[in-house]
C-alpha positions as CSV (number, residue, x, y, z in Angstrom):
1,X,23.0,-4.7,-10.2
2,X,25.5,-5.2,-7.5
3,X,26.5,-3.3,-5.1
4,X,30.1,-1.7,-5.0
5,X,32.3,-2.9,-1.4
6,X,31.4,0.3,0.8
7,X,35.1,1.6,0.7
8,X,34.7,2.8,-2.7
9,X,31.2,4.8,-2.2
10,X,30.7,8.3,-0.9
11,X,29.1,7.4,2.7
12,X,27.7,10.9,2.8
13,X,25.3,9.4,0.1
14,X,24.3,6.5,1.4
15,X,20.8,6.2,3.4
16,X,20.9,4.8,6.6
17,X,18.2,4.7,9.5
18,X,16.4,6.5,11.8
19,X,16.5,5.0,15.9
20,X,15.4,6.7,18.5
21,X,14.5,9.7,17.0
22,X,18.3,10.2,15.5
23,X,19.6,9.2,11.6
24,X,21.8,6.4,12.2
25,X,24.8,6.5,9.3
26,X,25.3,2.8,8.2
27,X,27.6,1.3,5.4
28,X,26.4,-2.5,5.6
29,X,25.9,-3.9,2.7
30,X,25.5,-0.7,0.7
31,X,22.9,-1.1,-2.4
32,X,22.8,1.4,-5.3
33,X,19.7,3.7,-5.7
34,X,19.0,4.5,-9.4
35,X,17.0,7.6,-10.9
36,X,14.9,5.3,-13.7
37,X,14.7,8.2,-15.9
38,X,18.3,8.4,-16.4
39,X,20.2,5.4,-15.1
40,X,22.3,6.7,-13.1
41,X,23.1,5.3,-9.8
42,X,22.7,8.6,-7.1
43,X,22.8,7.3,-3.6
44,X,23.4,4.0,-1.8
45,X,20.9,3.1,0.9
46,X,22.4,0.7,3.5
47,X,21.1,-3.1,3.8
48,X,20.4,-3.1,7.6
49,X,21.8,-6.4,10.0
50,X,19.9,-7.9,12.3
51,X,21.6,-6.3,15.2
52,X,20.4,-3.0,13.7
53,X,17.0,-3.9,13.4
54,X,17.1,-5.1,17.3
55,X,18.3,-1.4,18.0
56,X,15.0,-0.3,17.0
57,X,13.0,-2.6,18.4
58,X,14.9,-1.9,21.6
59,X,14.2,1.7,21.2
60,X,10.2,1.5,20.2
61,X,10.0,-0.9,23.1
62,X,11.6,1.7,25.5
63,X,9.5,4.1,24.9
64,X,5.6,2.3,24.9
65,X,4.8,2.7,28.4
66,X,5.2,6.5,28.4
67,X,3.7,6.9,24.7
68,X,0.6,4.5,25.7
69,X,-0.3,6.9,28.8
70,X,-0.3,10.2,26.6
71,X,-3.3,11.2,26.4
72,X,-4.8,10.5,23.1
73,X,-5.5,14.1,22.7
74,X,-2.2,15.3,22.8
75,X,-0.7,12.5,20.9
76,X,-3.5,14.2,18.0
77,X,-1.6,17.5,18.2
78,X,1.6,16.0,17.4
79,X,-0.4,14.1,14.3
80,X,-1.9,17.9,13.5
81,X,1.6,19.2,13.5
82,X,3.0,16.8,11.3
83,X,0.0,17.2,8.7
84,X,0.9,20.7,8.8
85,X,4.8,20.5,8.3
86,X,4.2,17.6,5.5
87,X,2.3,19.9,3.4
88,X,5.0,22.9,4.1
89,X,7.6,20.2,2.8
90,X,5.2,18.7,0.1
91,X,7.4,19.8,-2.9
92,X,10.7,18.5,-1.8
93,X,8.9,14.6,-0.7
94,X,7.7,14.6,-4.0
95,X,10.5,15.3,-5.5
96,X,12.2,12.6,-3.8
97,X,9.4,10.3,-5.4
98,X,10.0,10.9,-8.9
99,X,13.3,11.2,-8.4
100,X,14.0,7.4,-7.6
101,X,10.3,5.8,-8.5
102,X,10.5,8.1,-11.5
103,X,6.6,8.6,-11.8
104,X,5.6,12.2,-13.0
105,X,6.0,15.0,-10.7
106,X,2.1,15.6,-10.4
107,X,1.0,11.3,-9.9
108,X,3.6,11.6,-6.7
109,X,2.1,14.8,-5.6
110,X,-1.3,12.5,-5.8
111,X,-0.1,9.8,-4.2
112,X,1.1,12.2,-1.4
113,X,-1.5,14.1,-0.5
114,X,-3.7,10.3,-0.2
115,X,-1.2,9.8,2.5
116,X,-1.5,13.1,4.1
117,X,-5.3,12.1,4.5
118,X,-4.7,9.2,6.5
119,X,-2.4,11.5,9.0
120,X,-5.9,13.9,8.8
121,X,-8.1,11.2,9.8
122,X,-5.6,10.2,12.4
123,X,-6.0,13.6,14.1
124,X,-9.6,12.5,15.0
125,X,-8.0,9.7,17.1
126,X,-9.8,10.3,20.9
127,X,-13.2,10.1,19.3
128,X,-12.2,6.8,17.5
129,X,-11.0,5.2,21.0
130,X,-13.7,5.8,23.0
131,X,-14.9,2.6,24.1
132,X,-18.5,0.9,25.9
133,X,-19.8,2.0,29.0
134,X,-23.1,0.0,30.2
135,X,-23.9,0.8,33.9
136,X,-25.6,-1.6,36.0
137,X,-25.4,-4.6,34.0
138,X,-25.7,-6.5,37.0
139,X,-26.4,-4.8,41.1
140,X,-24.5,-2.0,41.0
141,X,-21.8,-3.9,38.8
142,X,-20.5,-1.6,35.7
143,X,-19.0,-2.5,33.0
144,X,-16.9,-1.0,29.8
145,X,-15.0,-1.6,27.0
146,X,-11.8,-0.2,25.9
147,X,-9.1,-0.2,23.0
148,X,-5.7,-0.8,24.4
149,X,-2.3,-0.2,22.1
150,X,-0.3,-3.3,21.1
151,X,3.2,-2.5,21.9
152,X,5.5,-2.4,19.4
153,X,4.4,-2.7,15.8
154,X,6.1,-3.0,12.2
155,X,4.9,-1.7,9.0
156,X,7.0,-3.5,5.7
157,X,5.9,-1.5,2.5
158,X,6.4,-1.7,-1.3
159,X,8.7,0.8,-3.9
160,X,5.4,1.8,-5.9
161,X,4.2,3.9,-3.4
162,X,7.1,5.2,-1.4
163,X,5.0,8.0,1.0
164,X,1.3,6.8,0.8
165,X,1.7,3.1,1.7
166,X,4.0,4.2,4.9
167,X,1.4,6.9,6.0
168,X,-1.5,4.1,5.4
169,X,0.1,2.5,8.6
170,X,2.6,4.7,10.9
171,X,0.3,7.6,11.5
172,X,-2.7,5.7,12.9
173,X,-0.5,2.9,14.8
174,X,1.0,5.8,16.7
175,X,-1.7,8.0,16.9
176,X,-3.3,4.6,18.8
177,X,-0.7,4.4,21.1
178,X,1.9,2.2,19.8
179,X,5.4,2.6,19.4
180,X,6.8,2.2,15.6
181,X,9.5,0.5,13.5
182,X,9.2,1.4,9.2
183,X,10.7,-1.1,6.9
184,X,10.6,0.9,3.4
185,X,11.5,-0.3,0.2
186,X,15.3,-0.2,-0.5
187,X,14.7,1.0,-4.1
188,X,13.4,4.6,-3.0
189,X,14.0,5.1,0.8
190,X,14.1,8.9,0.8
191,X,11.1,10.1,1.1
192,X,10.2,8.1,3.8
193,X,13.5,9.4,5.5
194,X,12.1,12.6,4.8
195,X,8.7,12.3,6.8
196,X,10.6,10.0,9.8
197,X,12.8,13.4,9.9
198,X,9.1,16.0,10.1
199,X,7.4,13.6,12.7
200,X,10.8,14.3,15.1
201,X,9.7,18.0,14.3
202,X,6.3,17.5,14.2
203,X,7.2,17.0,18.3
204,X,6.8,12.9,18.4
205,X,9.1,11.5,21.2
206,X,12.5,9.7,21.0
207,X,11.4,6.0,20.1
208,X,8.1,6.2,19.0
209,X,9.1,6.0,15.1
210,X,11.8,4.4,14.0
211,X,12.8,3.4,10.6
212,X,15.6,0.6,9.9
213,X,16.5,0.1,5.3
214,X,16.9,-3.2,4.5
215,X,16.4,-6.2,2.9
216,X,14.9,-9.9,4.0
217,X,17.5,-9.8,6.6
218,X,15.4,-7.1,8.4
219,X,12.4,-8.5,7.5
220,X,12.7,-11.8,9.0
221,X,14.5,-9.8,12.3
222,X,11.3,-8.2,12.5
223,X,8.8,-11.2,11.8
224,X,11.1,-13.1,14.6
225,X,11.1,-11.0,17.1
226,X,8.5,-11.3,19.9
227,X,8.9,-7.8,20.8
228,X,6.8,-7.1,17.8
229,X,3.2,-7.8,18.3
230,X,1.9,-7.0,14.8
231,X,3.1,-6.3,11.7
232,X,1.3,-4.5,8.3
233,X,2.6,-5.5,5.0
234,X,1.9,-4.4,1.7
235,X,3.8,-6.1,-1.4
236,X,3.5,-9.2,-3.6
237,X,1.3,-12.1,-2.9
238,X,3.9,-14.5,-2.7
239,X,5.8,-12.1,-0.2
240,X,2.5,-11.1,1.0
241,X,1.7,-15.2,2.1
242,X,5.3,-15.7,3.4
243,X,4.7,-12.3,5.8
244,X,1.5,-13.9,7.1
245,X,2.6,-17.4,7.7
246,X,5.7,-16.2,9.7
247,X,4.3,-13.9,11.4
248,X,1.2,-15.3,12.6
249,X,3.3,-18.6,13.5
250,X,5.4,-16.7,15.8
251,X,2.0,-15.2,17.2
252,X,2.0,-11.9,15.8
253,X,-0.9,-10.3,14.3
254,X,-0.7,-9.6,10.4
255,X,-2.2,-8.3,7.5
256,X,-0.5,-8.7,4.2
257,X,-1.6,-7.0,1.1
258,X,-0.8,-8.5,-1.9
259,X,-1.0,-8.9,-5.8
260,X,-3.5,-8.1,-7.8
261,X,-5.2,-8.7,-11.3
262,X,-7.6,-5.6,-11.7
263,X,-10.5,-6.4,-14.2
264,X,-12.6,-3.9,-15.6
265,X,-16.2,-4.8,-17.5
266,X,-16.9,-2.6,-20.3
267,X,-20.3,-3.0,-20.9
268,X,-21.9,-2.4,-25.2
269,X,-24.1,0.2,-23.6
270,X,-21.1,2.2,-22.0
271,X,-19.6,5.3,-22.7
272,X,-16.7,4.0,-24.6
273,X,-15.3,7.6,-25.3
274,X,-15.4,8.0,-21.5
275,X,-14.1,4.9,-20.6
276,X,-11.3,4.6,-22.6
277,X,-10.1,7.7,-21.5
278,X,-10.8,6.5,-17.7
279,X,-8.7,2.9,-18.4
280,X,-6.0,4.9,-20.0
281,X,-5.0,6.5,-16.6
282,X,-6.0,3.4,-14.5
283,X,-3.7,1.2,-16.9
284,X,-0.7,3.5,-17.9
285,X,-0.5,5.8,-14.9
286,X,2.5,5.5,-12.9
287,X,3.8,2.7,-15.5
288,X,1.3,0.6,-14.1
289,X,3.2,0.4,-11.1
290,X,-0.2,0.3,-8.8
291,X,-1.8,-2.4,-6.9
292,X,-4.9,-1.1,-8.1
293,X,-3.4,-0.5,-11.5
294,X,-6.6,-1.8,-14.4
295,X,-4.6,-4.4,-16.7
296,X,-7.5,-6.2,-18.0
297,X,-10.3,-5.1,-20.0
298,X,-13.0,-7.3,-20.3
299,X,-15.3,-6.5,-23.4
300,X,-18.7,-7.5,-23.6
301,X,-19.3,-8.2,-27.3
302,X,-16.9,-8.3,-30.1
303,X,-18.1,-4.6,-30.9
304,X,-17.3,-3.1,-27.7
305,X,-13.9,-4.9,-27.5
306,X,-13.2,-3.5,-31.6
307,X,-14.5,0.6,-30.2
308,X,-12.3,-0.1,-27.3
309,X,-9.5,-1.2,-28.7
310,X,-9.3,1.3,-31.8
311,X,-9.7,4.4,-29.0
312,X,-6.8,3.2,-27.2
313,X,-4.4,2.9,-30.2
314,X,-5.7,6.5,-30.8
315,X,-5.6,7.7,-27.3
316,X,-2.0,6.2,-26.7
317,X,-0.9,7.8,-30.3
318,X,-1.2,11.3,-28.0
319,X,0.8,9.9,-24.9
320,X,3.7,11.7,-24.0
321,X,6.5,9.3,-22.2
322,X,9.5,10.8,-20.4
323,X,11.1,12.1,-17.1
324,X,9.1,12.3,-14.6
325,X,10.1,15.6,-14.0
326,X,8.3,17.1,-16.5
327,X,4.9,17.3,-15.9
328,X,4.0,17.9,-19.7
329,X,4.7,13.7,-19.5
330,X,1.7,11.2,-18.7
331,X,3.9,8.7,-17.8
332,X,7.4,8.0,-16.4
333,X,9.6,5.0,-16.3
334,X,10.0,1.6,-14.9
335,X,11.7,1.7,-11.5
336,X,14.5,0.2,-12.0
337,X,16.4,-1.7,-14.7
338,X,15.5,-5.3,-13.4
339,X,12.1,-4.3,-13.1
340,X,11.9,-2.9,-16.5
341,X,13.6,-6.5,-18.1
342,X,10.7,-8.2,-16.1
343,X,8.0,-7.0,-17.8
344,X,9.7,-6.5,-21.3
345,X,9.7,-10.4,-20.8
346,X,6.2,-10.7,-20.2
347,X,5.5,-8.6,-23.2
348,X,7.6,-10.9,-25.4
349,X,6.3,-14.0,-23.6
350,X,2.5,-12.4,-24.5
351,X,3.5,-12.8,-28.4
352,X,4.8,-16.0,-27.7
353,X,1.3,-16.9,-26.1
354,X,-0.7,-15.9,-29.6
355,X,-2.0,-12.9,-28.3
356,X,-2.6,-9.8,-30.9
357,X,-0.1,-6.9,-29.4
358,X,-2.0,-4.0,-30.8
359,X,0.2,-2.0,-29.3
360,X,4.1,-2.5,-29.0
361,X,5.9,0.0,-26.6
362,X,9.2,-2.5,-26.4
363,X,11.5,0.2,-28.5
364,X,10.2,3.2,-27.3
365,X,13.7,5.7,-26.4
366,X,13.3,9.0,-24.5
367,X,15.7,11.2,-26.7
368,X,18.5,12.3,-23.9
369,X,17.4,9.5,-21.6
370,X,18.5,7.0,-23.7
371,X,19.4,5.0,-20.3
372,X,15.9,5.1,-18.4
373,X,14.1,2.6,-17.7
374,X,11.4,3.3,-20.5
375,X,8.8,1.1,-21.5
376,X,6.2,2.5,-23.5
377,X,2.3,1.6,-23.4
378,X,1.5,-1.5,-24.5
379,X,-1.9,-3.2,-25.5
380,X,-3.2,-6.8,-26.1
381,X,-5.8,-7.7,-27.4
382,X,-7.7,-11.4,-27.6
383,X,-6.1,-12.3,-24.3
384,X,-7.3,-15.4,-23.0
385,X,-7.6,-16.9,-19.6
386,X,-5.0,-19.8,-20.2
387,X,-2.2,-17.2,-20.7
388,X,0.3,-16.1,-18.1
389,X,0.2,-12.5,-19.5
390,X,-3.6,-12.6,-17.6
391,X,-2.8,-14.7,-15.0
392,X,0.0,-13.2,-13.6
393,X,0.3,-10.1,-11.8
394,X,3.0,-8.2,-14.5
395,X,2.7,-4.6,-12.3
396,X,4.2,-2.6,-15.7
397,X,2.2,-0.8,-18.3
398,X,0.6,-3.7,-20.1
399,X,-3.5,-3.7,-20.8
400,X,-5.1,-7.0,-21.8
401,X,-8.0,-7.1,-23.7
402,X,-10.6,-10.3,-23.1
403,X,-14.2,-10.8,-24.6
404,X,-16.7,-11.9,-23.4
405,X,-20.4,-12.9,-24.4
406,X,-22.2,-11.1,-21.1
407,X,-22.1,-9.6,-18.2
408,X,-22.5,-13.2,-16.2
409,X,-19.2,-14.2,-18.4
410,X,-17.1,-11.5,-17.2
411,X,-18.3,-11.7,-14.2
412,X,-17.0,-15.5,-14.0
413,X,-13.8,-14.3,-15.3
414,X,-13.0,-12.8,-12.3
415,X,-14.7,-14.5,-9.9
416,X,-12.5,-17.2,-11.1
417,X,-9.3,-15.8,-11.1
418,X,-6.8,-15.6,-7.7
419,X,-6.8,-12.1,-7.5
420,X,-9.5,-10.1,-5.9
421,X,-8.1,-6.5,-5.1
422,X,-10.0,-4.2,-7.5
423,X,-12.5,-3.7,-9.8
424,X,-14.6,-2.0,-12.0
425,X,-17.4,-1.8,-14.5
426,X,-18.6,1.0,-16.6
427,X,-22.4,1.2,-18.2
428,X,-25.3,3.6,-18.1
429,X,-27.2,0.2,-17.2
430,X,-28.1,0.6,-12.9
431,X,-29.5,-2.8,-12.7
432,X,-26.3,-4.0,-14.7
433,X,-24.1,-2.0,-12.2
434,X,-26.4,-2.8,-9.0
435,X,-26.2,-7.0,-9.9
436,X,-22.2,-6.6,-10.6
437,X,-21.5,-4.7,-7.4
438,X,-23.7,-7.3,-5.1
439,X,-22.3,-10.0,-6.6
440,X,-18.6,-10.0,-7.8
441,X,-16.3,-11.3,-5.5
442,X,-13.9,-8.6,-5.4
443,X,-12.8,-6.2,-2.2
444,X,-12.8,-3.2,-4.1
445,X,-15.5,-2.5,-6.6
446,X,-15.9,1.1,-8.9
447,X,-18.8,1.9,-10.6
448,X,-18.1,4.4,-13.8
449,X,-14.9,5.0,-11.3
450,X,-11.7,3.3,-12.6
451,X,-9.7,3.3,-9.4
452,X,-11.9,2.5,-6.4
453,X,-9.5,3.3,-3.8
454,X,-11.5,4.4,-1.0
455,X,-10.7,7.7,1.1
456,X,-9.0,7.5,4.5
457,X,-11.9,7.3,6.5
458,X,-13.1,4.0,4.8
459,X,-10.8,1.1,4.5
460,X,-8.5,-0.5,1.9
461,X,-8.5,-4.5,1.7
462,X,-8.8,-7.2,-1.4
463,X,-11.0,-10.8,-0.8
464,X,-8.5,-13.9,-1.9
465,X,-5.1,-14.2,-2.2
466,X,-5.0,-10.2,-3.1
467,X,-5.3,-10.2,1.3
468,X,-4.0,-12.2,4.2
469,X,-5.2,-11.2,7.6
470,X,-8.7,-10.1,8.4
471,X,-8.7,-6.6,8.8
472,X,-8.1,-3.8,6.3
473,X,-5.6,-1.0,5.7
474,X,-6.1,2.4,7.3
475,X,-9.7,3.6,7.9
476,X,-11.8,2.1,10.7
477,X,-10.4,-1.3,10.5
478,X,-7.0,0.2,11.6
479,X,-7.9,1.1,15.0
480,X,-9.6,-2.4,14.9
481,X,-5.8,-3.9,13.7
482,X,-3.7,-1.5,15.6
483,X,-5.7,-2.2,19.4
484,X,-6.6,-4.4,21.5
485,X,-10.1,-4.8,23.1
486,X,-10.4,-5.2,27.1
487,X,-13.5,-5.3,28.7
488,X,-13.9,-4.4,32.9
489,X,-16.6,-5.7,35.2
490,X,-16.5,-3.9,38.1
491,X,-18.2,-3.2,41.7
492,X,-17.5,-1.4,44.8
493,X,-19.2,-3.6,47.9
494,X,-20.4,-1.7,51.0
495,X,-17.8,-1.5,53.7
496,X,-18.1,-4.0,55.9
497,X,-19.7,-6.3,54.3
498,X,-19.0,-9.9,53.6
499,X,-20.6,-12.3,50.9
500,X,-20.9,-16.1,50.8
501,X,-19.4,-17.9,48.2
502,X,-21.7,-18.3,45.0
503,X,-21.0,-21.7,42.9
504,X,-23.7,-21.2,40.2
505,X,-22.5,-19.1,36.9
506,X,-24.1,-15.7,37.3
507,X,-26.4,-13.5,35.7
508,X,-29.4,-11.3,35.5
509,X,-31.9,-13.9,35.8
């Protein structure tokens, strides 16, 4: 879809940005905003230049050295104050969710409140930077450790998750001591807009958040600037690889979430009954629009894959698919139109690949949103590991179905494949469950649990190429990614007195 020359578009609707601590109104290179239930184009959200991006680099620069030497208690109240006012504003962010993701009004409440626990944990910040203190580690020499801020710092996030991602990064990099710039999707910038707008409220100072819409124009501004010593990233592999690469080559720090291929191991000796139910949620919730999304089933035994694959054409038989809006739905559109023609396509190339589409959701139509962006659920079954439609990462509401002989088979499956972001396994067998969670060489692993996405006191990170970079999103690991550690030897002589000059290394010996 392209966009219409700014002179023809209502510049009271289009996004801009947010600089130092003020909306900045911008008509460059306007792109259309769509609501995916209804097709209709409702806002415009400005494509930021490079000069614009410099602006609020400029501006988060500026204002480090005061924001650094706040004390990390009272940078916590601020971080109190904006938990408070997001859940006083909770209904009208979510709104904004479903109104240009289109996922149903009580998933973007979900997603919300995950993010709202990150800004929670982030109000524990002065415990989390206390540092090392060991005294006399030498005659009368001290010495301690502390965590130091980075500077300026950049957070680039995905459209699936339009408030949670965001909050995963911005409230603990500034609760830390750094000074922020956002780079939100361009497909549904509002809600972020929306919190940028609370955290001026919540009492944050001029500079420290910033928040510049755009495209790979401001991306690249922001992986080639040397103001900006890190970056967080969250997105596609491929993306995810060219964040890193740049980034890290011009000396930042990185880590870049990407793709994923989410597996989960349904054991003979499972609870089909429950574990359908669970994969129906983990595969169809949110369109499938998650990272963490389940879109292969691996069956162990042609039985198990035949109960699991007869549930799920009774289970999706009850699905109700509409606007997001109505919360009697289970499951909204596809995010935009382009979006929704990309997976169509890998539905069409699956059939084309010889796999058995149990279930065909290509010609579903939402009476009186004839225009969405509607795909219904769809289902494969004898999927194998030569096909793209399980290779590749198709981030829509597609389930694959693979068999396999054992445990130890499955378990190769995705050990094997690129991905490594999630997964699961459900039995009533502990040994079974102990061995696969040991072993598999996955980040995330669920137990009976679908959607191992761990709270925001523990951290979020795939193995392979589902992560680039060494630490992992939010949670401990984000004070690790967000500081810097500095270490201090230090002694006071006696007045007065003078020493020789020592050649030989020292130490306690």
């Amino acid at each position: 879809m392209s966009a219409r020359p700014a002179e023809s578009i209502d510049t009271s609707k289009i996004v801009g940005h947010f600089i130092n601590g003020t909306e900045v109104a911008d008509a460059n290179r306007p792109e259309p905003i769509t609501n995916p239930a209804t097709g209709e184009v409702t806002r415009h959200v400005a494509m930021a230049a490079k000069e614009t991006v410099e602006e609020a680099i400029a501006a988060a620069e500026a204002a480090f050295p005061e924001w650094r030497n706040t004390p990390a208690m009272k940078r916590a109240r601020i971080m109190f104050r904006f938990k408070q006012l997001l859940e006083e504003h909770a209904d009208e962010v979510v709104a904004a969710i479903t109104n240009e993701h289109g996922k149903v009004l009580d998933d973007a409440m979900g997603e919300f409140l995950r993010g709202v626990e990150v800004v929670e944990y982030a109000c524990g910040i002065p415990d989390m930077l206390k540092g090392e203190f060991s005294k006399n580690v030498g005659p009368k020499i001290d010495s301690w450790s502390e965590f130091q801020p980075l500077g300026v710092v950049a957070g680039i996030t995905p459209f699936n998750f339009p408030a949670m991602v965001p909050m995963w990064m911005y409230p603990m990099a500034i609760a830390c001591g750094n000074t922020f710039v956002l780079k939100p999707s361009e497909k549904d910038p509002s809600a972020p807009m929306l919190c940028a707008r609370l955290l001026k409220e919540a009492g944050l100072p001029d500079g420290v958040f910033n928040l510049v819409n755009g495209d790979k124009e401001a991306v690249d501004a922001l992986l080639n600037d040397a103001r900006v010593q890190a970056v967080s990233f969250v997105g596609s592999t491929p993306i995810a690889e060219y964040i890193y690469s740049t980034g890290t080559a011009n000396g930042k720090r990185v880590q870049a979430l990407g793709g994923a291929k989410n597996h989960a191991v349904v054991m003979p000796d499972a609870d089909i009954d429950n574990a359908v139910s669970a994969l129906m949620g983990a595969a169809y919730g949110s369109c499938g629009e998650r990272c963490m999304a389940i879109s292969v089933a691996v069956c162990v035994g042609d039985q198990t894959a035949d109960d699991v694959v007869g549930k799920f054409k009774e289970a999706v038989a009850d699905m109700s698919v509409g606007n997001g809006i109505d919360t009697s739905n289970d499951m909204g559109p596809l995010v935009t139109k382009a979006h929704f023609d990309k997976v169509r396509s890998y539905v069409d190339l699956g059939v084309e690949e010889g796999a058995n589409l149990v279930i065909d959701g290509r010609d579903l139509v939402v009476d009186g949103h004839e225009d969405g962006f509607f795909l219904g659920p769809c289902l494969f079954d004898h999927v194998t590991r030569d096909m793209r439609i399980y290779n590749e990462e198709i981030f829509g509401p597609v389930l694959c179905v693979v068999r396999a002989e054992s445990e130890e088979d499955a378990m190769r499956l995705i050990d094997e494949h690129e991905y490594g972001n999630g997964t699961c396994i459900f039995t009533r067998d502990g040994e079974a469950a102990r061995y696969f969670a040991d072993n598999i060489k996955v980040g995330m692993v669920g137990v009976n649990v679908p959607l191992p996405v761990p709270v925001a006191y523990h951290s979020f990170g795939g193995w392979k190429r589902s992560l680039f970079g060494d630490l992992y999103a939010y949670g401990p690991d984000s004070v690790r990614f967000y500081t810097r550690r500095k270490t201090i030897t230090q002694r006071w002589p006696s007045g007065g007195v003078r020493e020789k000059a020592q050649f030989t290394f020292p130490s306690n010996q």
